[in-house]
Backbone bond lengths (Angstrom), bond angles and torsions (degrees), N, CA, C in turn:
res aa  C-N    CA-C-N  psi(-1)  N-CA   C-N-CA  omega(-1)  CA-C   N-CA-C  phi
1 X - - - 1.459 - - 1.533 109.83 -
2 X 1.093 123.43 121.46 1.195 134.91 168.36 1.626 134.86 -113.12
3 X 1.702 111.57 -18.11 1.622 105.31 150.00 1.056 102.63 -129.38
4 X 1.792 114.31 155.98 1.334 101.11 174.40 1.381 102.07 -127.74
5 X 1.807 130.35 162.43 0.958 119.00 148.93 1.542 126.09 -94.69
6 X 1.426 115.76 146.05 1.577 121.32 172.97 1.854 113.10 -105.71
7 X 1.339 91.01 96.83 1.043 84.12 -175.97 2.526 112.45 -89.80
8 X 1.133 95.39 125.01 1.511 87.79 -170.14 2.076 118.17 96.55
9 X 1.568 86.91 38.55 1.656 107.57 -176.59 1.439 117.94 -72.76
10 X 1.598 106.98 -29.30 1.758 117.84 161.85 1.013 111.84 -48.94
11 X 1.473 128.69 -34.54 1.593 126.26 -155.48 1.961 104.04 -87.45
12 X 1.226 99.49 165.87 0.894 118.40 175.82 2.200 117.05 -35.25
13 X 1.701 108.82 -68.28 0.976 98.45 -150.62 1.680 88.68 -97.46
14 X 1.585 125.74 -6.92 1.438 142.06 167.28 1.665 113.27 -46.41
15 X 1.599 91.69 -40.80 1.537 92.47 -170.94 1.479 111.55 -96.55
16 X 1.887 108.00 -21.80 1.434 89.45 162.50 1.805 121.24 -62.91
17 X 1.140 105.24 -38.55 1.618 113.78 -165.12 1.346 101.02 -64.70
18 X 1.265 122.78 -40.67 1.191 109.36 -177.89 1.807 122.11 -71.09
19 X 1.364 120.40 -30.63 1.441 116.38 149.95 1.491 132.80 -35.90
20 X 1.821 96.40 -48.77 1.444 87.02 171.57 1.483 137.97 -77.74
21 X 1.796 98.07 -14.13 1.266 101.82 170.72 1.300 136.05 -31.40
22 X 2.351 90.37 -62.39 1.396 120.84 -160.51 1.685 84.80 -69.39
23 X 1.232 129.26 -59.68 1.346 123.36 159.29 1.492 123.65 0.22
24 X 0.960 102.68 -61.58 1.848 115.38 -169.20 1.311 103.43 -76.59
25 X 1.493 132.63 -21.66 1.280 125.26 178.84 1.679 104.62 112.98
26 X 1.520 121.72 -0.83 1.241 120.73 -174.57 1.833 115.58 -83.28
27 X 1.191 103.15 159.93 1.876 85.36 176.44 1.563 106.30 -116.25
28 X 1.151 106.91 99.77 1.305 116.24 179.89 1.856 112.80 -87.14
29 X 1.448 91.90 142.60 1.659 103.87 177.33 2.126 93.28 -108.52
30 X 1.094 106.40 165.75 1.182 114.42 165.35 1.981 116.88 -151.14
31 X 1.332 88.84 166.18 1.980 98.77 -170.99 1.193 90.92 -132.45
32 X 1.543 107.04 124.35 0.878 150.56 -163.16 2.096 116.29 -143.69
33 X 1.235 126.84 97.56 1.273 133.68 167.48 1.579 114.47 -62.08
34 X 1.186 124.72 -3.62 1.650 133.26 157.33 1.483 117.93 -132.64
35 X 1.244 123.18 54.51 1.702 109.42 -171.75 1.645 142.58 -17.10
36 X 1.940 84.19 -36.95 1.465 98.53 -173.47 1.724 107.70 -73.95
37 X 1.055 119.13 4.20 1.774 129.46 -168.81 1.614 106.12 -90.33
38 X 1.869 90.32 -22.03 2.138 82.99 176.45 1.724 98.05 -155.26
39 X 2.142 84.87 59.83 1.551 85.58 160.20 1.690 127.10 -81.36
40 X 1.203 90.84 11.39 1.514 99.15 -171.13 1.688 93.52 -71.60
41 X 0.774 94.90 -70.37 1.817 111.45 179.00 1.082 122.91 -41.91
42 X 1.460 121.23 -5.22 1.576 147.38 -174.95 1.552 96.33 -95.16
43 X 1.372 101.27 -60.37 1.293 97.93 -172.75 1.839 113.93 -71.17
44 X 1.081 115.52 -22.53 1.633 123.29 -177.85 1.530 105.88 -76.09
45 X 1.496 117.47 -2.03 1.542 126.95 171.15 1.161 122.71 100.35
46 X 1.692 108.48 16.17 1.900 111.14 171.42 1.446 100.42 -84.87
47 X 1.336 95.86 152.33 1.991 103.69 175.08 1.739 91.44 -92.39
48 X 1.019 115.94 136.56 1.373 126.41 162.78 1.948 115.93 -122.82
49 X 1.841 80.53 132.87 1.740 80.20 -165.12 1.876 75.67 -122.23
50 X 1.751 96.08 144.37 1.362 116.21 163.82 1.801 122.22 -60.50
51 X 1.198 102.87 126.57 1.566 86.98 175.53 1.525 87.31 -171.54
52 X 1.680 108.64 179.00 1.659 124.88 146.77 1.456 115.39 -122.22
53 X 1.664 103.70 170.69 1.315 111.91 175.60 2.061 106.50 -68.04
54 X 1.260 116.96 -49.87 1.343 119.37 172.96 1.876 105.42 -69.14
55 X 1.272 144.50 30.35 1.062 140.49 158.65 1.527 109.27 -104.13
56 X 1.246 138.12 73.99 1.307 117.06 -157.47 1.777 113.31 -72.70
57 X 1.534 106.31 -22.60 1.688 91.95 166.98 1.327 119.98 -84.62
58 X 1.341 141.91 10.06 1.163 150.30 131.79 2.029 121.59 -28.68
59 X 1.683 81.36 -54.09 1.606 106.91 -176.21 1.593 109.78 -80.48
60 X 1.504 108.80 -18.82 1.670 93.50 168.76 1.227 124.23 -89.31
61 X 1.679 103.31 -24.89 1.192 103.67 177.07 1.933 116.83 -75.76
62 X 1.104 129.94 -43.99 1.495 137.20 133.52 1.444 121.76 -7.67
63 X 1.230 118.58 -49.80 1.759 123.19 -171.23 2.151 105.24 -90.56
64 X 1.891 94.95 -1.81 1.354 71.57 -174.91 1.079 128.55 -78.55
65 X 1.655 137.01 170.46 1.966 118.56 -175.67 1.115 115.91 61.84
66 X 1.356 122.13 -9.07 1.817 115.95 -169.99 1.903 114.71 -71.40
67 X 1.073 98.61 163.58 1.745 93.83 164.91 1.628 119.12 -93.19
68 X 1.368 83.50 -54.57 1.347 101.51 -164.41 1.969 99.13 -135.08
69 X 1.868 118.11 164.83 1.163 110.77 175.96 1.399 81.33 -145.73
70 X 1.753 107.01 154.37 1.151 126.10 176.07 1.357 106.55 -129.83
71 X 1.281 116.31 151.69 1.556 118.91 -145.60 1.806 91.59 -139.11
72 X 1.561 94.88 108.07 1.827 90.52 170.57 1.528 101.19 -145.56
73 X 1.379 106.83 95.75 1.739 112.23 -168.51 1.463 92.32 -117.91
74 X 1.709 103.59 170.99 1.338 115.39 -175.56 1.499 95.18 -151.83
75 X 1.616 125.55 105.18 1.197 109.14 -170.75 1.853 97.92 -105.60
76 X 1.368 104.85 17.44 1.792 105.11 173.09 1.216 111.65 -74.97
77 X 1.257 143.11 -8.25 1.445 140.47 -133.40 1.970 91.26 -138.46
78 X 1.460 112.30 -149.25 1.502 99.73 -150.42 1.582 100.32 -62.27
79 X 1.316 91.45 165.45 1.678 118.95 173.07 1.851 108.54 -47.20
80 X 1.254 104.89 122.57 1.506 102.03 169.71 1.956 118.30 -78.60
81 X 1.250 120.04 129.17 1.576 102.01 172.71 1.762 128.97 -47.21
82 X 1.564 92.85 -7.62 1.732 98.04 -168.05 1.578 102.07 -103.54
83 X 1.393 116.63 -0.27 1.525 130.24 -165.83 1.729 93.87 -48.87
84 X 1.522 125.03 -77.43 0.890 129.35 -139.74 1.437 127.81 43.92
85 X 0.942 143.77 -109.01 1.612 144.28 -178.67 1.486 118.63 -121.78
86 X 1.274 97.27 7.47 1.445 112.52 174.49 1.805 134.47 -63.05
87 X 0.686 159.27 102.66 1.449 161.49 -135.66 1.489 99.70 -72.06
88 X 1.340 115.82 130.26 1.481 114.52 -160.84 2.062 106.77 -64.82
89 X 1.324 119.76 -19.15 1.479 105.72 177.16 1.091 83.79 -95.84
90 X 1.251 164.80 -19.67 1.813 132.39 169.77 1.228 112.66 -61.68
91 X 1.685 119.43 -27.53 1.260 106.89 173.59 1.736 113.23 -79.84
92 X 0.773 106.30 -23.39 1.996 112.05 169.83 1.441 108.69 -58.74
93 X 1.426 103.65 -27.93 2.045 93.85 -164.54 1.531 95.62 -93.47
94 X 1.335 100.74 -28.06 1.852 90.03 -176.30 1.018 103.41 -97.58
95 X 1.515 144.91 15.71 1.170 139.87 135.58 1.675 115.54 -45.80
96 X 1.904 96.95 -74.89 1.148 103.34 147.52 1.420 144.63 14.95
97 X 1.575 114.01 -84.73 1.359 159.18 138.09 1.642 85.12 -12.54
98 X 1.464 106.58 -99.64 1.552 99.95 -163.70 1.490 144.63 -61.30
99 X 1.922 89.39 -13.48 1.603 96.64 161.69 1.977 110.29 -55.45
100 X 1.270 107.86 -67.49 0.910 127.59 176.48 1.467 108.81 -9.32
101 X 1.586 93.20 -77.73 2.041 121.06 -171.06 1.894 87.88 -45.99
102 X 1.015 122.12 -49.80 1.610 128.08 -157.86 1.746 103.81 -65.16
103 X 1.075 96.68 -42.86 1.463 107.87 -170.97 1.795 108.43 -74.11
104 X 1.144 109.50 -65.40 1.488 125.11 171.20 1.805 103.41 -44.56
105 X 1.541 113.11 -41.10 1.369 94.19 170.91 1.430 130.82 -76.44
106 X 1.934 110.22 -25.91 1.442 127.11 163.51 1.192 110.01 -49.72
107 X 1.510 129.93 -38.11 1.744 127.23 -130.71 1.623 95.26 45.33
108 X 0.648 109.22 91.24 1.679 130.64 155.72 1.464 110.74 -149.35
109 X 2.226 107.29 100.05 0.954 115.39 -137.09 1.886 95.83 -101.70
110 X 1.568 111.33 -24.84 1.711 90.87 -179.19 1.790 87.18 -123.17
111 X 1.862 68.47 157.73 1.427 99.16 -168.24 1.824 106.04 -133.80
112 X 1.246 112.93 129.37 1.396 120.65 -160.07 2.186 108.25 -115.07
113 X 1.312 120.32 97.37 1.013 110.77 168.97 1.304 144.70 -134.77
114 X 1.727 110.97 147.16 1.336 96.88 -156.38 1.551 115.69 -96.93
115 X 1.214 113.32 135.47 1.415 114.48 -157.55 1.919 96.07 -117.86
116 X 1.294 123.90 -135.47 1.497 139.83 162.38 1.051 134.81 -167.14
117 X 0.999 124.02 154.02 1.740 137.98 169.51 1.766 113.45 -13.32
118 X 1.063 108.88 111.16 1.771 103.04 167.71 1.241 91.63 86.88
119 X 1.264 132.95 63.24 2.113 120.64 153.59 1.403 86.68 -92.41
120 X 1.495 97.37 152.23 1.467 120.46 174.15 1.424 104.38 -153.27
121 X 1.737 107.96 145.77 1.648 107.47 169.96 1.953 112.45 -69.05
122 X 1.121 100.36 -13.33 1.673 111.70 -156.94 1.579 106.48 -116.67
123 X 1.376 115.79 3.25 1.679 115.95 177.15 1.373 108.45 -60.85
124 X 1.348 110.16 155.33 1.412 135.98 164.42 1.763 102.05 -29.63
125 X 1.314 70.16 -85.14 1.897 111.72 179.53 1.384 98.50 -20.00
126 X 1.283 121.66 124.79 1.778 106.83 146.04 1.424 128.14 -73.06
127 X 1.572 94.90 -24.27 1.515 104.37 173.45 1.611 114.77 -58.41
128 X 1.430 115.93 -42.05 1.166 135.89 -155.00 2.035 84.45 -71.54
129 X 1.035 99.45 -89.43 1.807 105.07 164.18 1.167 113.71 -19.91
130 X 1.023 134.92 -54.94 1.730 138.90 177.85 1.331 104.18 -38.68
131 X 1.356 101.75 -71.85 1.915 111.98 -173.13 1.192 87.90 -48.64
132 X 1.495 123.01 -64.54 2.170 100.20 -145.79 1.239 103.84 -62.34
133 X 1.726 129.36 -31.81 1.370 119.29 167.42 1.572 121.59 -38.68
134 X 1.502 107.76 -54.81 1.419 109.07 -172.22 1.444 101.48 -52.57
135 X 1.332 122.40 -67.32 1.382 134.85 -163.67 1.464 102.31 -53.37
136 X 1.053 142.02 -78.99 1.712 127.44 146.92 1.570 111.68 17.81
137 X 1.354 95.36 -86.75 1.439 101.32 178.28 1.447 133.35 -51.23
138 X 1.358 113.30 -42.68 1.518 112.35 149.12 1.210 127.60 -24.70
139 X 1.586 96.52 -80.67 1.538 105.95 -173.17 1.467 132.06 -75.55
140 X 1.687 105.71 8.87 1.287 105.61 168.66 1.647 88.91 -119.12
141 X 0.998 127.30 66.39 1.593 147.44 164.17 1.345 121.82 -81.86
142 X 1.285 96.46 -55.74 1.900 111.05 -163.18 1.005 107.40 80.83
143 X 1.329 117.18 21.22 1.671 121.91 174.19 2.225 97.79 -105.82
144 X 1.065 89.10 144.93 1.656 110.26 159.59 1.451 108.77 -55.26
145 X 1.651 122.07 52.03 1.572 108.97 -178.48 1.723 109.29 -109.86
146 X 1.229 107.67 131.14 1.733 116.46 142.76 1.200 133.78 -98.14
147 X 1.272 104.00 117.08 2.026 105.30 158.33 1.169 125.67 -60.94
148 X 1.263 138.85 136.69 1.177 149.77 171.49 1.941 119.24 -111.25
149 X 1.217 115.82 88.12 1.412 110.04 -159.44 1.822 91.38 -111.64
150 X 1.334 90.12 113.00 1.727 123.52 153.30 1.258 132.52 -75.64
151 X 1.538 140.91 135.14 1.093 144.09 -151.25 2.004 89.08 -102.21
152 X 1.679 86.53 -135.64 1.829 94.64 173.22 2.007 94.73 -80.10
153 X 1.955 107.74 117.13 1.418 110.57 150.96 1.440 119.47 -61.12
154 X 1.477 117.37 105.50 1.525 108.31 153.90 1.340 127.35 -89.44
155 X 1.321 112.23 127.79 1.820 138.59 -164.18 1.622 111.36 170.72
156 X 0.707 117.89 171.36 1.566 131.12 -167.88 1.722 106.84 -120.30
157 X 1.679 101.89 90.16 1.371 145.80 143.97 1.290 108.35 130.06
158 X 1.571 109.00 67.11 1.448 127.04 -175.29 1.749 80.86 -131.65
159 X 0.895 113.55 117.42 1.781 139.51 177.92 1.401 101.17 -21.94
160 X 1.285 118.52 -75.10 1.584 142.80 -153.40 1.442 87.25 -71.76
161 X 1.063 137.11 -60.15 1.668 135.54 -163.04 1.491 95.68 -80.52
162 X 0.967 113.60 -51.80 1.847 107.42 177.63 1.832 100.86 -35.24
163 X 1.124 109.45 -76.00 1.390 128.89 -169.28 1.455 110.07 -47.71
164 X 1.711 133.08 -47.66 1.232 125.44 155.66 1.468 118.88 -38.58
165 X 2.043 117.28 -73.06 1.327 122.51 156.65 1.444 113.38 -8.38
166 X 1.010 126.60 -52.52 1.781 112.73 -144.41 1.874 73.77 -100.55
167 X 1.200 148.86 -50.60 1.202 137.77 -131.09 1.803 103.72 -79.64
168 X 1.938 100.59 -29.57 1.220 120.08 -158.99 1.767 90.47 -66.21
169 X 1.432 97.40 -40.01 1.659 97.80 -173.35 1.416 139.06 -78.96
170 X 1.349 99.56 11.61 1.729 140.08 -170.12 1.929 95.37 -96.90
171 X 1.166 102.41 147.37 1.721 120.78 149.43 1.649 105.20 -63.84
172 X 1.425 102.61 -71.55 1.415 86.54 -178.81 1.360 110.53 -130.86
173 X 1.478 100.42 154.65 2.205 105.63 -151.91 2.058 89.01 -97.76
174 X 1.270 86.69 124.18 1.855 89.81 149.97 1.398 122.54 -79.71
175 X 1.302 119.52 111.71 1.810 108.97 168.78 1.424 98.37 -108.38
176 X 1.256 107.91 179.27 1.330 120.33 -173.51 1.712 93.92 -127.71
177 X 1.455 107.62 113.94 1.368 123.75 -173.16 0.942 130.57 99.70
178 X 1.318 140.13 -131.96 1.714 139.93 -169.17 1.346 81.40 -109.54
179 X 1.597 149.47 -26.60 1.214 105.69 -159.48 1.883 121.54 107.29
180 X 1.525 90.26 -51.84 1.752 117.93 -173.51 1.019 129.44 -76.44
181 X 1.716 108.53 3.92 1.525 122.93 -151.10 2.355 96.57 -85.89
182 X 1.058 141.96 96.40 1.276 105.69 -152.00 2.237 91.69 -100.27
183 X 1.287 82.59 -178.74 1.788 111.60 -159.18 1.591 100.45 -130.18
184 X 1.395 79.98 150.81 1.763 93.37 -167.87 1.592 99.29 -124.27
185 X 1.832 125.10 109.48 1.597 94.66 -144.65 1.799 103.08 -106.81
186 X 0.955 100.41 -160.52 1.436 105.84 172.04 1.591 110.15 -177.58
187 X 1.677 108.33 128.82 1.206 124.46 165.14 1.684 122.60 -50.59
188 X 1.543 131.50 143.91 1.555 116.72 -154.52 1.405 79.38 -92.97
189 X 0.981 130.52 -23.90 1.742 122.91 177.63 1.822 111.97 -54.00
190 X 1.639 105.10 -43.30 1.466 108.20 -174.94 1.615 103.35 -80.58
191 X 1.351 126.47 -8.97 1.261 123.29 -177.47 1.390 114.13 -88.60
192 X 1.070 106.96 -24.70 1.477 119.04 -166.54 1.564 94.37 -96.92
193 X 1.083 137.03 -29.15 1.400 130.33 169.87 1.242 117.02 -80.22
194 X 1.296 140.68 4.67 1.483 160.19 -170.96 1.905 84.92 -124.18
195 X 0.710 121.25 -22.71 1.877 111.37 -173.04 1.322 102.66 -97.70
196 X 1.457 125.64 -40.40 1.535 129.22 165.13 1.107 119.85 -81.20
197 X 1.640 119.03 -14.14 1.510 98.08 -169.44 1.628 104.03 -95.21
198 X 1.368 117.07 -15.06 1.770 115.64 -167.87 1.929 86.60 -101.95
199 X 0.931 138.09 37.90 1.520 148.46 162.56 1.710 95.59 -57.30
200 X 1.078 104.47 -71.60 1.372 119.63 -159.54 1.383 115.61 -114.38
201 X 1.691 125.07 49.06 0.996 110.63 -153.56 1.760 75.12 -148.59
202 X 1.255 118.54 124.02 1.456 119.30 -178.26 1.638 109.02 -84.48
203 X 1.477 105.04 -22.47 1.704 90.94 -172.25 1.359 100.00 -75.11
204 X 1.024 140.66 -7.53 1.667 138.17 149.17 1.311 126.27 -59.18
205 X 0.969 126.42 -13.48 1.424 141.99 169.66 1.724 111.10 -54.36
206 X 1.378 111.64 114.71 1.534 119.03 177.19 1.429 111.33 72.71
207 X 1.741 115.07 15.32 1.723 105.78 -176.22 1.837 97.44 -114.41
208 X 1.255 118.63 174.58 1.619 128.26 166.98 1.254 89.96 -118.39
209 X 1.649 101.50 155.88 1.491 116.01 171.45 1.530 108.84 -138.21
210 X 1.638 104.99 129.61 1.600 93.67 169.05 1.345 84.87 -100.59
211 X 1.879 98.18 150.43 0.829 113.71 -168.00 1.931 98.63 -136.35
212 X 1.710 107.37 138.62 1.794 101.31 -169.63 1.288 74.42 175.50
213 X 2.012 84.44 -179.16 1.739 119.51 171.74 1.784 89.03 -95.85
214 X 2.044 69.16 169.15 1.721 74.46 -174.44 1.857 98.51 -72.21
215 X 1.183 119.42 3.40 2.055 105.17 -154.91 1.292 85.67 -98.95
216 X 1.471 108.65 144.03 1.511 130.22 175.45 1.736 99.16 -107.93
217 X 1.614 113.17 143.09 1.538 108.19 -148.97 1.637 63.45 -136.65
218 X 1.354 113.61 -179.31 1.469 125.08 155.65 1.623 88.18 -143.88
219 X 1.592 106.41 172.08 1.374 108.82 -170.69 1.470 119.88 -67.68
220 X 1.367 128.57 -27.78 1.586 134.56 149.68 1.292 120.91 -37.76
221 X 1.369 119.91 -49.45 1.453 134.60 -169.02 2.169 87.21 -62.62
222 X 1.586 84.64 -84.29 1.405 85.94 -175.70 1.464 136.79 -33.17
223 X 1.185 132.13 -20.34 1.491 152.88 -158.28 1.676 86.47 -106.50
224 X 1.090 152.51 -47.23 1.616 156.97 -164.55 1.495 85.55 -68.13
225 X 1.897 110.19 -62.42 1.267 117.51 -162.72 1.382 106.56 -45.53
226 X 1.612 123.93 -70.03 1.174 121.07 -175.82 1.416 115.69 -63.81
227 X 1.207 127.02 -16.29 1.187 111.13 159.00 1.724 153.81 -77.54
228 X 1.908 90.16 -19.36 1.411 103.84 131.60 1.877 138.71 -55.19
229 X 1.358 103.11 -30.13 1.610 105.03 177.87 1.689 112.38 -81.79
230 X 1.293 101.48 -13.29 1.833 107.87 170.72 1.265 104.56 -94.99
231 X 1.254 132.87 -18.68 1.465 115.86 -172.19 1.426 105.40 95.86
232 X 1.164 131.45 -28.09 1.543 133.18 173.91 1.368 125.94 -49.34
233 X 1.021 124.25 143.65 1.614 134.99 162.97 1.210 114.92 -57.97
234 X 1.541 128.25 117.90 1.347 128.29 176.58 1.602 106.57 -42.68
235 X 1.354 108.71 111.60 1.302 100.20 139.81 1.502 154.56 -51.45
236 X 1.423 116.96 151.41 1.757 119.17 -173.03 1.285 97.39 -73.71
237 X 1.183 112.50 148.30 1.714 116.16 173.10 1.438 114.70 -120.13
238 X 1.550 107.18 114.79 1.480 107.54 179.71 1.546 95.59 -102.53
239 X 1.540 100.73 145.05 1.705 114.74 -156.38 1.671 100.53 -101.72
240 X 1.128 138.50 90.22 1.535 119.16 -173.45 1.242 95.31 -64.17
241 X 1.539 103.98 157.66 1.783 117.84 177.21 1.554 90.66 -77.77
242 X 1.801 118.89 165.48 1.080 147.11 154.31 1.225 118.71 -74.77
243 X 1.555 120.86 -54.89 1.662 114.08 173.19 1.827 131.70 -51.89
244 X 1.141 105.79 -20.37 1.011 121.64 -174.56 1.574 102.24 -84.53
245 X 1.078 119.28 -39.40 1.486 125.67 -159.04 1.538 78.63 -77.72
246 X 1.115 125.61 -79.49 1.598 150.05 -171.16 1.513 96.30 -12.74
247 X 1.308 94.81 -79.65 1.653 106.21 -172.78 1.532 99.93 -53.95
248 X 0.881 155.63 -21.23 1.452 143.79 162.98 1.469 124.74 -94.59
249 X 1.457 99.56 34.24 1.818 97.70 -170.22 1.375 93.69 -86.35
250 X 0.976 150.29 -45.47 1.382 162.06 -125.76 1.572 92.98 -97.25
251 X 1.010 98.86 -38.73 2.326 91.57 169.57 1.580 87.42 -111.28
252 X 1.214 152.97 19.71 1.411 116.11 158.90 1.376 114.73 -91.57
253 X 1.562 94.17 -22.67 1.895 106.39 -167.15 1.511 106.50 -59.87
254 X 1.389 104.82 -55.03 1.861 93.61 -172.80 1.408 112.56 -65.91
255 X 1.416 124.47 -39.08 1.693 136.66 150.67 1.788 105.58 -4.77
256 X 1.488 96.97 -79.74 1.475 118.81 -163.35 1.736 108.04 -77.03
257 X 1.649 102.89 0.77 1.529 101.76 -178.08 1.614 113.62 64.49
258 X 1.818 123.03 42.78 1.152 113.39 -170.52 1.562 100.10 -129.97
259 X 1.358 106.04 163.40 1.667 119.46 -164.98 1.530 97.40 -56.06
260 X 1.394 115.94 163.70 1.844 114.12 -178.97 1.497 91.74 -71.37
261 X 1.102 130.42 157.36 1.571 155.04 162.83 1.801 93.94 78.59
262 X 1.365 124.49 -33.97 1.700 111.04 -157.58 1.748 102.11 -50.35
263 X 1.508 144.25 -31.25 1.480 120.93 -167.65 1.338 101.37 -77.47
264 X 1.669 131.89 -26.47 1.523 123.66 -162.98 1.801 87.26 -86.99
265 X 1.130 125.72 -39.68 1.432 94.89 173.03 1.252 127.01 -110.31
266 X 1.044 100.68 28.17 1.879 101.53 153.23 2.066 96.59 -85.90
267 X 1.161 120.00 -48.77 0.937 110.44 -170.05 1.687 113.58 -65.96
268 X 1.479 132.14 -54.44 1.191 137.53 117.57 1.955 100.58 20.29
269 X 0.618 115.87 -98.77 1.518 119.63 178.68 1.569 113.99 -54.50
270 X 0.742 99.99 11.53 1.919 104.77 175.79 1.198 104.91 -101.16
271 X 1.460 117.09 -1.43 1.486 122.85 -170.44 1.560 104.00 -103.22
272 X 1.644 116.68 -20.96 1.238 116.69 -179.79 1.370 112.04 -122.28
273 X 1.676 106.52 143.57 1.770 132.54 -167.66 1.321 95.74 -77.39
274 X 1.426 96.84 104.60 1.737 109.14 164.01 1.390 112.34 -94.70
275 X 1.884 96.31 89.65 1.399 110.38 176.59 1.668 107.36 -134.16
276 X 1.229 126.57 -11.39 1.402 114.80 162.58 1.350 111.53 111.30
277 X 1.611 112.82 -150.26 1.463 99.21 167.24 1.735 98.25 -156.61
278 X 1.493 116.82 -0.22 1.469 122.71 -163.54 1.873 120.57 173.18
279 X 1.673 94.64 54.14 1.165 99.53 -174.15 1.739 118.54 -64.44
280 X 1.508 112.28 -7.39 1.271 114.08 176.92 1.947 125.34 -70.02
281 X 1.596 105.97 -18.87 1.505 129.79 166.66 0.975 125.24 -28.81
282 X 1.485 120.74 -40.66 1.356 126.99 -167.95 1.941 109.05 -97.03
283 X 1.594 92.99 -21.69 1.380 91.76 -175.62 1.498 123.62 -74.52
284 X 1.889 101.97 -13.58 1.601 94.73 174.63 1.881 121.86 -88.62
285 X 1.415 94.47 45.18 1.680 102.60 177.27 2.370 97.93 -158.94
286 X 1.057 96.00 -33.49 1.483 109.89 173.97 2.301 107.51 -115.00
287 X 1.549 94.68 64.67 1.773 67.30 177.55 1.558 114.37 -79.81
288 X 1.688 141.78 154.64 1.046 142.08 153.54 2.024 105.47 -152.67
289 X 1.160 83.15 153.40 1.352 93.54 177.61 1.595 107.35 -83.58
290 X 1.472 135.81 131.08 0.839 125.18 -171.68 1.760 115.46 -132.84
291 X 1.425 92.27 156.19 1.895 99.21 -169.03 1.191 105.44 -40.38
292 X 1.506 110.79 146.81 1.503 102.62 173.47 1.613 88.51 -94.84
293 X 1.673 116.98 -161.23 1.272 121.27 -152.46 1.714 86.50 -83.57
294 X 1.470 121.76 -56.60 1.193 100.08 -172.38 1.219 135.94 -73.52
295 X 1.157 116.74 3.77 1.421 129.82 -175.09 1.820 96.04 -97.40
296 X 1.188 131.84 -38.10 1.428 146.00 166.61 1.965 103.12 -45.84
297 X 1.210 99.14 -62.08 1.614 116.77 -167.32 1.772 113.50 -57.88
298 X 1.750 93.82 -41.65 1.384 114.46 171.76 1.468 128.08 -60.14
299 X 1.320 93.73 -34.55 1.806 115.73 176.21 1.364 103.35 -78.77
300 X 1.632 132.56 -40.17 1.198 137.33 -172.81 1.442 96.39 -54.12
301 X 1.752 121.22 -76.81 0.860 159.56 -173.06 1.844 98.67 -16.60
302 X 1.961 106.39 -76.24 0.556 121.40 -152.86 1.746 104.51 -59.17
303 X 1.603 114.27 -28.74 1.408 103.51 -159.32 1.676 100.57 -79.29
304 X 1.410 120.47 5.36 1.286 101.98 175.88 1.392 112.56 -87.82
305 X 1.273 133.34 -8.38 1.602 135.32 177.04 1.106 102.29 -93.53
């Protein structure tokens, strides 16, 4: 592989991967629906071309010359212009959909995406359902694709670790739920080396990988943890209920600027343990020893001083 596309380089674990790319010596282009949001990455020597996942001639023009595309979207978060009334994972799958169509018309034969911990056809979650649809759809592509499914990313501006971070540094932590829900974690350094290293690696071809430490944390656990690495006093944890939130998603979403349905199933998914079923899979073609959570959290930690 010699170019790649990043598709979803604004995001959190998009923009790490794509560093390491240019890192690795690869020449990555990326799509981007605001360019100016990852001019940094412009200047570090990625080509960035304007487009969306729901623009599909955006996506042909994007997939051309490419080798390979890696796929790390988040359609829970702001409103897409193509949303219309559409349910925020229908707009993910026919995103989906048109990567696909773009690629199959390029011959641009592998396709890399990052999904998470716990997809199921039968989850609560619609979110949760959404992904295994996508991933489905991938891999009955006829494309060269792997999933890569991540538990809680620890790094600093990965949602879930943000939200521990800030709670650890509180008297008393807001979670959303019991608390009990537990996580299977992974350092963005060990994720991103599991995203570059099966690039070019065919026995990855047509498989998913959960990918984590072996320690299962729940969000209490974790919040003590980081609050041991600050020196802080565990905070009290007041648990907001779920029903309450639930029943008000439908006026919080446009409130919070979020896709129709993404707050009831993000919350929806707070009900299920994103821990996997065989994070050791990937290691008999990629082995590394990897951060555990506090040693992950510590590294986060540290790069902000």
């Amino acid at each position: 592989m010699k170019k790649i596309l990043v598709i979803g380089a604004s995001g959190f674990v998009g923009r790490n991967l794509t560093k390491q790319l240019i890192a690795d010596g690869y020449s990555v282009r990326c799509l981007a629906r605001t360019p100016d949001k990852i001019r940094a990455l412009a200047t570090a020597g990625c080509e960035v071309v304007q487009g969306d996942v729901s623009d599909l001639a955006s996506l042909q023009k994007a997939t051309l010359s490419v080798d390979a595309v890696c796929i790390s979207i988040q359609t829970a978060g702001t409103q897409s212009a193509h949303q219309g009334t559409k349910d925020f994972m229908d707009v993910e799958i026919a995103g989906l959909q048109n990567i696909l169509g773009a690629c199959q018309q390029n011959k641009v034969n592998r396709v890399i995406y990052i999904s998470f911990l716990g997809t199921s056809p039968d989850a609560k979650s619609s979110w949760i359902r959404g992904r295994w649809k996508g991933e489905q759809l991938l891999l009955k592509s006829g494309l060269n694709a792997t999933i890569i499914r991540p538990g809680m990313i620890v790094g600093i501006g990965g949602q879930g670790f943000n939200a521990v971070l800030s709670n650890a540094k509180k008297g008393t932590a807001m979670v959303m739920g019991n608390g009990k829900q537990r996580f299977r974690c992974i350092a963005i350094s060990d994720l991103v080396y599991y995203l570059t290293g099966i690039l070019n690696e065919p026995k990855a071809f047509g498989q998913a990988y959960d990918v984590g430490g072996d320690e299962l944390y729940n969000m209490d656990q974790m919040i003590d943890i980081v609050a041991n690495i600050l020196k802080n006093p565990h905070p009290k944890k007041f648990h907001l209920p779920m029903g309450g939130i639930r029943a008000l998603s439908f006026i919080l979403e446009p409130m919070m600027k979020m896709q129709k349905g993404a707050l009831k199933g993000l919350i929806d998914s707070m009900e299920t343990e994103l821990i996997g079923v065989d994070p050791k899979a990937i290691t008999k073609i990629l082995p590394r020893t990897l951060l555990s959570f506090e040693q992950a959290a510590e590294k986060a930690i540290e790069s902000t001083q």
